[in-house]
ZADREN-297210 format. One line per field, with one value per residue: residue number from 1; x negated, y negated, z of N, C-alpha, C, CB in turn. Coordinates in steps of 0.1 Angstrom, whole numbers, plus 5000, padded with zeros to 4 digits. Atoms other than C-alpha are relative to their C-alpha. Glycine has a CB too. Example, Ala and Ser with C-alpha at 12.3 -4.5 7.8 and 13.67 -1.06 7.14 Angstrom:
2
n	[1/2];
nc1	[4991/5009];
nc2	[5012/5011];
nc3	[5000/5000];
cac1	[4877/4863];
cac2	[5045/5011];
cac3	[5078/5071];
cc1	[4991/5008];
cc2	[4988/4989];
cc3	[5000/5008];
cbc1	[5010/4996];
cbc2	[5000/4995];
cbc3	[5012/4986];
# end
This chain:
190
n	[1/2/3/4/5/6/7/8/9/10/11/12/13/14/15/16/17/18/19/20/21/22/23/24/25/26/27/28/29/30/31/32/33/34/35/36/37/38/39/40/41/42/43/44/45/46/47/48/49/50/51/52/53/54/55/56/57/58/59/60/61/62/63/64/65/66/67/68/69/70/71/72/73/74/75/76/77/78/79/80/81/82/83/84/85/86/87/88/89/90/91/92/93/94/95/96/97/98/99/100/101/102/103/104/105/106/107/108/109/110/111/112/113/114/115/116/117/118/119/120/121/122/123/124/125/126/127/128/129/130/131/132/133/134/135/136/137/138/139/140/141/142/143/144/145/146/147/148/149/150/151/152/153/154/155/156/157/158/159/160/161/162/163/164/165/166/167/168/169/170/171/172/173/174/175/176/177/178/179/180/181/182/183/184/185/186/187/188/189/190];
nc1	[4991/5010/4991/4992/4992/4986/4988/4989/4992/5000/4982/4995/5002/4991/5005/5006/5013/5017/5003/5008/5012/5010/5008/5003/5010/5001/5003/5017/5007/5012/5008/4999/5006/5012/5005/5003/4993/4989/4996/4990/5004/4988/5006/4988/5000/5008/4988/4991/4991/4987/4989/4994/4997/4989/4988/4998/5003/5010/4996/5013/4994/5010/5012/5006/5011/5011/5013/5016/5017/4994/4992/5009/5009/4996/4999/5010/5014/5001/5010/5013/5001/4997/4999/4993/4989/4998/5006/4991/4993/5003/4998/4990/4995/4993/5000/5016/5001/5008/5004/4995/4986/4995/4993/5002/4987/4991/4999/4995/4988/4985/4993/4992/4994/4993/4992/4988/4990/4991/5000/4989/4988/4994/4989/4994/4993/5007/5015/5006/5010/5013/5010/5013/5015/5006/5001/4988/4995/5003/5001/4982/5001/5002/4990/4986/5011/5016/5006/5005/5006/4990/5011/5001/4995/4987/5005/4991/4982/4994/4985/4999/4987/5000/4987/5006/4987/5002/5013/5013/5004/5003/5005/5007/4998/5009/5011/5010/4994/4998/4992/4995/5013/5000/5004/5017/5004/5003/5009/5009/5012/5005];
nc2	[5012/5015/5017/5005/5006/4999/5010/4994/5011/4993/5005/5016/5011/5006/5015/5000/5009/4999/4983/4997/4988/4993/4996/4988/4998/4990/4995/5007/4995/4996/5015/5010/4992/5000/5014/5004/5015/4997/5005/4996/4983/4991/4991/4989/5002/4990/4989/5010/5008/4994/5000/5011/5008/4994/5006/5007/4998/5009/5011/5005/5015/5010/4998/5009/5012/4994/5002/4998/4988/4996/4993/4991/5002/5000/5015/4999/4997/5012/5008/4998/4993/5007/5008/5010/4994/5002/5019/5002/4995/5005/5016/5005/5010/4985/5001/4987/4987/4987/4997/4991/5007/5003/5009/5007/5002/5006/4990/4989/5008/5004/4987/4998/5008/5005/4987/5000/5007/4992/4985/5010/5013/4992/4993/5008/4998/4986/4999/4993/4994/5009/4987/5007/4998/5011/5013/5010/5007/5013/5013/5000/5004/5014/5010/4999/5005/5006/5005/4987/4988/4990/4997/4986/4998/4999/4987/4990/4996/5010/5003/5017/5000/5012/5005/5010/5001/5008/4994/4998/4997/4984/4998/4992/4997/4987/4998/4991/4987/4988/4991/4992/4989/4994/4988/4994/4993/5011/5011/4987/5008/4991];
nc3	[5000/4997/4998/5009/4991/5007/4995/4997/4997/4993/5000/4995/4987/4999/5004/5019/5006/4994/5002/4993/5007/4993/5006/4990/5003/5005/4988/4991/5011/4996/5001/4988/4988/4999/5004/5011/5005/5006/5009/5010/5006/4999/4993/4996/4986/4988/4996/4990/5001/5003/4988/5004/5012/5004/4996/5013/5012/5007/5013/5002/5001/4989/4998/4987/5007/5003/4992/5011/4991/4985/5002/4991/4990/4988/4996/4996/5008/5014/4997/5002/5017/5008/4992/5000/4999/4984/4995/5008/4992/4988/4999/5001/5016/5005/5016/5002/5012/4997/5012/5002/5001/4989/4998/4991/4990/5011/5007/4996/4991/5015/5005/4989/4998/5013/4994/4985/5003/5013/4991/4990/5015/5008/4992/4992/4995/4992/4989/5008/4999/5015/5000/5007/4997/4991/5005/5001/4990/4992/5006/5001/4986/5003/5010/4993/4991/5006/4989/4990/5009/4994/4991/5000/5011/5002/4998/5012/4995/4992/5001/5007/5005/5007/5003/5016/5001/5008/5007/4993/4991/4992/4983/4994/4987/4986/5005/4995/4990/5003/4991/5005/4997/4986/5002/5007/5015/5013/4995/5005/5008/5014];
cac1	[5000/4982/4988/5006/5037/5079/5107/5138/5171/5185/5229/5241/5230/5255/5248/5251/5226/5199/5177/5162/5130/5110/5074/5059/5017/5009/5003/4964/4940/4907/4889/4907/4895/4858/4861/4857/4868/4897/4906/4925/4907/4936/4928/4953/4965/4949/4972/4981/4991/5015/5031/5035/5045/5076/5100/5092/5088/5059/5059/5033/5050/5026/4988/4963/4935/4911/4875/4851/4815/4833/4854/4841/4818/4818/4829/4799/4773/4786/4761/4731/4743/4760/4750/4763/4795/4799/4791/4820/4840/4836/4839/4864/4871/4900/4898/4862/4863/4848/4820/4826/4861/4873/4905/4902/4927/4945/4947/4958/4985/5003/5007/5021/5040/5056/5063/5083/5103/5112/5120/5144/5158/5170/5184/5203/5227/5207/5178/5154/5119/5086/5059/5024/4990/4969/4959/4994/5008/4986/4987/5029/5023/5005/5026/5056/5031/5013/5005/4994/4972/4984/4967/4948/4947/4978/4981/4992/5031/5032/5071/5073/5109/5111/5144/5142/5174/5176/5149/5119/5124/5112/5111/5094/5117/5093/5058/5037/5063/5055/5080/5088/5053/5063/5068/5038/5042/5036/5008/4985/4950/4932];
cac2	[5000/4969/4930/4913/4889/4889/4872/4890/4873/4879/4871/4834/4806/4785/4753/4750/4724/4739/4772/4788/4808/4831/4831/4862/4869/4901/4932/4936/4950/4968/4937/4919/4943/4939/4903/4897/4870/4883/4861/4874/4912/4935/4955/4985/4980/4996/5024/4995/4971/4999/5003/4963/4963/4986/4957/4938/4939/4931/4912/4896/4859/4842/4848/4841/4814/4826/4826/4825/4838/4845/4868/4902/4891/4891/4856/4859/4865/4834/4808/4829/4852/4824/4790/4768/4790/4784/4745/4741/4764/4745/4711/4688/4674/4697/4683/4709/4738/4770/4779/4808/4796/4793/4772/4742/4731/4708/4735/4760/4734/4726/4761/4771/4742/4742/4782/4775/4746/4767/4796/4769/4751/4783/4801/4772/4779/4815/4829/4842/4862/4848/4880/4859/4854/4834/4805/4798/4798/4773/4749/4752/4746/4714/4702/4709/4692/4664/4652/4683/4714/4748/4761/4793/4814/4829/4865/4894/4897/4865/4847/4809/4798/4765/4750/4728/4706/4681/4683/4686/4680/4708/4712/4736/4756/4788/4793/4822/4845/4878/4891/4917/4934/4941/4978/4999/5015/4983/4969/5000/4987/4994];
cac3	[5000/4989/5001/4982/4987/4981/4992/5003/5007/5038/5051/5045/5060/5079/5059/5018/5018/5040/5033/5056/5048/5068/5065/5077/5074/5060/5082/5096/5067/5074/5064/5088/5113/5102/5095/5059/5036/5016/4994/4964/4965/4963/4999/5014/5046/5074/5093/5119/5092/5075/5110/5107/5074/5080/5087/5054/5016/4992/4959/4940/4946/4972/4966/4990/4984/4959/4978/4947/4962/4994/4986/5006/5023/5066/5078/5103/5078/5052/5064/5059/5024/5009/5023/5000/4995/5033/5034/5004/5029/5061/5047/5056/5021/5012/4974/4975/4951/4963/4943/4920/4911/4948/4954/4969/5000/4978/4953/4977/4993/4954/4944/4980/4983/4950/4956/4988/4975/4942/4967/4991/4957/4947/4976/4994/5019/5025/5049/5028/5038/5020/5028/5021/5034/5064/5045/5027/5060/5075/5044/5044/5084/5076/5050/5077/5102/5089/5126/5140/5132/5143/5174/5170/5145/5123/5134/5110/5111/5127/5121/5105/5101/5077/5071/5033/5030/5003/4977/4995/5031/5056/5093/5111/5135/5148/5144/5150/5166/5169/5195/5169/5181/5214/5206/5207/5175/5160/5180/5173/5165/5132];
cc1	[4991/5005/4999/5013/5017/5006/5010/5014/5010/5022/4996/4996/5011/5009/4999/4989/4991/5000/4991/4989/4990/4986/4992/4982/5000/4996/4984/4996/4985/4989/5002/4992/4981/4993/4989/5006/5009/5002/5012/4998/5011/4997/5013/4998/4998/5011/5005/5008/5011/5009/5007/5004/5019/5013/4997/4995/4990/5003/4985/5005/4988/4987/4992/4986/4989/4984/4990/4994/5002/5006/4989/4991/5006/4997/4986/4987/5002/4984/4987/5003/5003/4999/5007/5014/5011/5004/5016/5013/5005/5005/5008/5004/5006/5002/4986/5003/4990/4995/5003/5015/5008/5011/5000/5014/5011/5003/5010/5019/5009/5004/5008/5010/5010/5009/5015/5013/5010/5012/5013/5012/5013/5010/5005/5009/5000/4990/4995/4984/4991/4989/4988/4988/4997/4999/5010/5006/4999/5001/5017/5001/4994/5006/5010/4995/4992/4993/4991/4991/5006/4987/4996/5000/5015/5003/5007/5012/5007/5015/4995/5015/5001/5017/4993/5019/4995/4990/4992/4999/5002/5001/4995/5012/4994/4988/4993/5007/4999/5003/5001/4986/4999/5004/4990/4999/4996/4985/4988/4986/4995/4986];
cc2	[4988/4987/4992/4990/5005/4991/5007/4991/5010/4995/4983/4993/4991/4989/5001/4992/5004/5012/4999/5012/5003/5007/5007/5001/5016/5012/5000/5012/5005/4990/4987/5003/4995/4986/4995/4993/5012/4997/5004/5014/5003/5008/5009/4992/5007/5008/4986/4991/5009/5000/4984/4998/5004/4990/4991/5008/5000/4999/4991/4982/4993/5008/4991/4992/5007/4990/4998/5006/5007/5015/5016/4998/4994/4988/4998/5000/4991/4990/5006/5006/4991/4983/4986/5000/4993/4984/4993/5003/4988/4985/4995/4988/5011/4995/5013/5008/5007/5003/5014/5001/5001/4984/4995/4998/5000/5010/5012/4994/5000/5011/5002/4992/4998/5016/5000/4989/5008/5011/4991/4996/5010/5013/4990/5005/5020/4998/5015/5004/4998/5006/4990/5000/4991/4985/4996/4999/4986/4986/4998/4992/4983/4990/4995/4991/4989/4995/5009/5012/5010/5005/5016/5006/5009/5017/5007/4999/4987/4995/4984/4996/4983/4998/4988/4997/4987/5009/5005/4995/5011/4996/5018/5005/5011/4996/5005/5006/5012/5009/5015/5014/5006/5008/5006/5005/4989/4991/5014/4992/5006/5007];
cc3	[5000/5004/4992/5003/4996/5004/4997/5007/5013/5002/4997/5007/5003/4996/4986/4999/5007/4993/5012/5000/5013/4997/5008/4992/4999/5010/4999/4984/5009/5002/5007/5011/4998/4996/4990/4993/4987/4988/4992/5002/5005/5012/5006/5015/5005/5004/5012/4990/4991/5009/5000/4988/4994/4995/4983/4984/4993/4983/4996/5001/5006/4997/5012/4997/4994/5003/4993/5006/5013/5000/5004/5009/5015/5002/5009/4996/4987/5002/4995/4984/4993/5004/4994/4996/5012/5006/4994/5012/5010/5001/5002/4985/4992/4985/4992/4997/5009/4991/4992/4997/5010/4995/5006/5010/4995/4997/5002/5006/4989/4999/5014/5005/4990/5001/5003/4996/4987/5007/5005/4987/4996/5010/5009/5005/5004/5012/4988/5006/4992/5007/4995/5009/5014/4996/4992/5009/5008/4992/5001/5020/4996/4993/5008/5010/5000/5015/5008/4993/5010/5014/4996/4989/4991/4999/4987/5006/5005/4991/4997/4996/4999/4996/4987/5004/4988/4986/5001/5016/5005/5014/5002/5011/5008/4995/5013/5011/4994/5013/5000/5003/5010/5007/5000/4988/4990/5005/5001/4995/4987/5004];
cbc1	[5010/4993/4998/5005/4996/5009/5003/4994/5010/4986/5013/5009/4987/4998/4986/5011/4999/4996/4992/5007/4987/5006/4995/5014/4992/4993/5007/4994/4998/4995/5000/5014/5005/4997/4997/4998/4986/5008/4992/4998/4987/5003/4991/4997/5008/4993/4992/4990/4994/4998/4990/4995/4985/5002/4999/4990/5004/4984/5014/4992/5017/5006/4994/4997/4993/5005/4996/4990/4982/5012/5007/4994/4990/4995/5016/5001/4997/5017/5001/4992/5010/5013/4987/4995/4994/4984/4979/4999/4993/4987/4999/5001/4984/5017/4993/4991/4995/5006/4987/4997/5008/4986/5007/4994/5000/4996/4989/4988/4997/4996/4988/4993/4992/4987/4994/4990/4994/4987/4985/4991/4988/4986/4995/5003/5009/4990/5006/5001/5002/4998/5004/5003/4991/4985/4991/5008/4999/4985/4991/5010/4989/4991/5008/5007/4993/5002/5010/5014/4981/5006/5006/5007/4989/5004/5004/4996/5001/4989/5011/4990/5012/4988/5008/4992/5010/4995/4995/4989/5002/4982/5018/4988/5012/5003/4995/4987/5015/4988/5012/5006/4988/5003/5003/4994/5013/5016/5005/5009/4986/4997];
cbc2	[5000/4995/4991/5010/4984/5011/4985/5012/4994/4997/5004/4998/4990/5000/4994/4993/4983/5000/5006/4999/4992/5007/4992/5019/4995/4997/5015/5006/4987/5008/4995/4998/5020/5011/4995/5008/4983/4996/4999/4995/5010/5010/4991/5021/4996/4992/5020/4990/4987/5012/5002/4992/5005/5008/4990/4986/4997/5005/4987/5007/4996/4999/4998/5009/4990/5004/5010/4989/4988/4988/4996/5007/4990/5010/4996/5006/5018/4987/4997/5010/5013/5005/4999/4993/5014/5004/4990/5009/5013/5002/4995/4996/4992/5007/4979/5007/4997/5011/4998/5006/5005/4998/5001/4988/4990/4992/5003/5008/4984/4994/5016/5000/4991/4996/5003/4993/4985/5010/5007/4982/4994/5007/5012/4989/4992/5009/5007/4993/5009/4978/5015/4985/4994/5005/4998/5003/5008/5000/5000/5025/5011/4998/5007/5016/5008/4982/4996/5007/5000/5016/4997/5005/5005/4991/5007/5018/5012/4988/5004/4998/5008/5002/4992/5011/4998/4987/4996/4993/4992/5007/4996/4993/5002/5022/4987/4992/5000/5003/4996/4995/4997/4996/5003/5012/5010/4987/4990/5010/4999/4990];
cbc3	[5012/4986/5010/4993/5000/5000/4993/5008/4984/5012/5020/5003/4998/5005/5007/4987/5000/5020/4983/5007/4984/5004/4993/4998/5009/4989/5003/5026/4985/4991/4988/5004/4997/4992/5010/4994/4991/5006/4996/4984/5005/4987/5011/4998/5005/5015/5009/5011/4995/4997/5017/5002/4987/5010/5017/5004/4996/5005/5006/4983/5009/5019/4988/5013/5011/4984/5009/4997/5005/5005/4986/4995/4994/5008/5008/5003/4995/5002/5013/5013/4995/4997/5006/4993/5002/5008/4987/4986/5006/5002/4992/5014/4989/5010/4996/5010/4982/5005/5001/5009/4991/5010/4999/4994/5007/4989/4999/5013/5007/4982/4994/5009/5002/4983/5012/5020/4997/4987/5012/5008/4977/4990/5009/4996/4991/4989/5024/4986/5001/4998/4987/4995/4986/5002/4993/4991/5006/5005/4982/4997/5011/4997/4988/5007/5000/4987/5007/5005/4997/4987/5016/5007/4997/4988/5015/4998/5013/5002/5015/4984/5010/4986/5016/4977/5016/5008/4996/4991/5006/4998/5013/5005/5001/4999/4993/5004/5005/4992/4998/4986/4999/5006/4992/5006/4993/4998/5018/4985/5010/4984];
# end
């Protein structure tokens, strides 16, 4: 089972002009476990994140930020194998391209941003499930967020529930619940 993303429509939402979308992080991958850069590589999920992955779908809709020179390699060991890979990484000038055709912040924020509004525009007055990655969660969190950054990082499985009403406004009503782990069969390490 590789990661990948979808969007599953879930009952009616109470409200024709709102949508309400649930954005869920993908379950845990080996390479999460051994802390490696991801990026786009297609990776299976580990036996823990199948256990998380029962409750949702996947779909190729939402990608996750392609890493250029990054991509496999252990976040721990960027600075020394790739240093100016790392420096691009790190920078705070989210206009910065990852070398290797890495997507910059920006980059990662329009496509993710344009996604989720197409996704809202088009199920209004639903609750729809949006299956996707670490880094489109946090750039969709900042968009929802411009004051704030999220605390911590954005676990597998974690929960995000965005309300869109109009065109393009959003609120934020959850972020980063994962209640639904408080089964053991789902909190299983990899």
């Amino acid at each position: 089972m590789a990661v990948s993303s979808s969007t599953v429509s879930l009952p009616s939402y109470p409200d024709s002009d709102y949508a309400e979308i649930f954005v869920v992080r993908h379950g845990k991958t080996a390479w999460n476990s051994e802390g490696r850069v991801q990026g786009q590589v297609d990776i299976d999920l580990s036996e823990s994140g199948r256990k998380q992955a029962v409750a949702v779908v996947k779909d190729l809709d939402l990608r996750e930020r392609h890493m250029g020179d990054l991509q496999g390699l252990r976040y721990r060991e960027l600075s020394k194998t790739n240093p100016i890979a790392y420096e691009a990484l790190v920078s705070k000038d989210d206009e910065r391209e990852l070398p290797g055709g890495g997507e910059s912040f920006v980059q990662l924020f329009e496509r993710c941003k344009s996604a989720l509004l197409r996704i809202g525009r088009k199920h209004k007055g639903e609750r729809v499930v949006v299956v996707t990655h670490g880094a489109c969660i946090e750039t969709l969190y900042k968009w929802s967020n411009a004051k704030g950054s999220y605390a911590g990082k954005i676990d597998n499985t974690s929960v995000a529930v965005f309300e869109l009403y109009g065109e393009d406004n959003w609120t934020l009503k959850t972020w980063g619940d994962v209640s639904h782990l408080t089964q053991k069969a789902h909190t299983t390490s990899a």
